[in-house]
N, C-alpha and C positions, 0 to 999 in steps of 0.2 A: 870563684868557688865560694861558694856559702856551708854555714853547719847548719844542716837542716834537725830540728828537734820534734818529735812526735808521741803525741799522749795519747793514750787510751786508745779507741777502736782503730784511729790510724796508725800507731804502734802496734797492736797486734794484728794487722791488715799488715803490715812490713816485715814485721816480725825483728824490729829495733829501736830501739829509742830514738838513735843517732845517725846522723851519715855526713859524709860531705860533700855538694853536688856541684857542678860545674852550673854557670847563670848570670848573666848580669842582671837579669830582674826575679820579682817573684815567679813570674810564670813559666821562666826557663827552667828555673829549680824545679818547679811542681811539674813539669813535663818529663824534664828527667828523672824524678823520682816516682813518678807512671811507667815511664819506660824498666826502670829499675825491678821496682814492686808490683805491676801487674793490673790483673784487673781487678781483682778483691780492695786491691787503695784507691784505685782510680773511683771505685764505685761508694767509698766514705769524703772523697774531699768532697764533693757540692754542697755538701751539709757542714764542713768544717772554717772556724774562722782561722785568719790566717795572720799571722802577724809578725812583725820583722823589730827585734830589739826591745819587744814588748809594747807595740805599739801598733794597732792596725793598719793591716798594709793590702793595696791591691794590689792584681796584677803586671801593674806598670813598676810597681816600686822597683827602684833599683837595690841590688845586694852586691856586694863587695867581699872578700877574703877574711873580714872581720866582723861577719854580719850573721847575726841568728835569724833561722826562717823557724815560727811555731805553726806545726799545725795542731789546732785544735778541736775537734769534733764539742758536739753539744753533749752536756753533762745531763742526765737526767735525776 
């Protein structure tokens, strides 16, 4: 499990700041958090960066029970 954190258009695409999702990598969290929230989130992440501890992370990254996932959409 990871806390997944969500700013702006992906928080309100979820309609929560916070969650916590089952994953051992980035991509498992971002699947379950599709599955979770739907198609309105699924259709802001291609555009958002994504990053784990504050640090950019891909898809492979791994995440752990102590590990923050951000999604971050582009700020204009």
């Amino acid at each position: 499990m990871a806390v997944l954190r969500l700013f702006a258009a992906a928080r309100t695409a979820a309609g929560t700041a916070r969650d916590v999702l089952q994953g051992e990598t980035v991509a498992d969290v971002l699947r379950a958090a599709v599955a979770r929230y739907g198609d309105d989130f699924a259709a802001v992440l291609p555009v958002c960066a994504v990053w784990v501890n504050g640090e950019p992370a891909l898809d492979a990254t791994p995440v752990g029970p102590d590990d923050e996932v951000g999604v971050l959409p582009p700020v204009s």
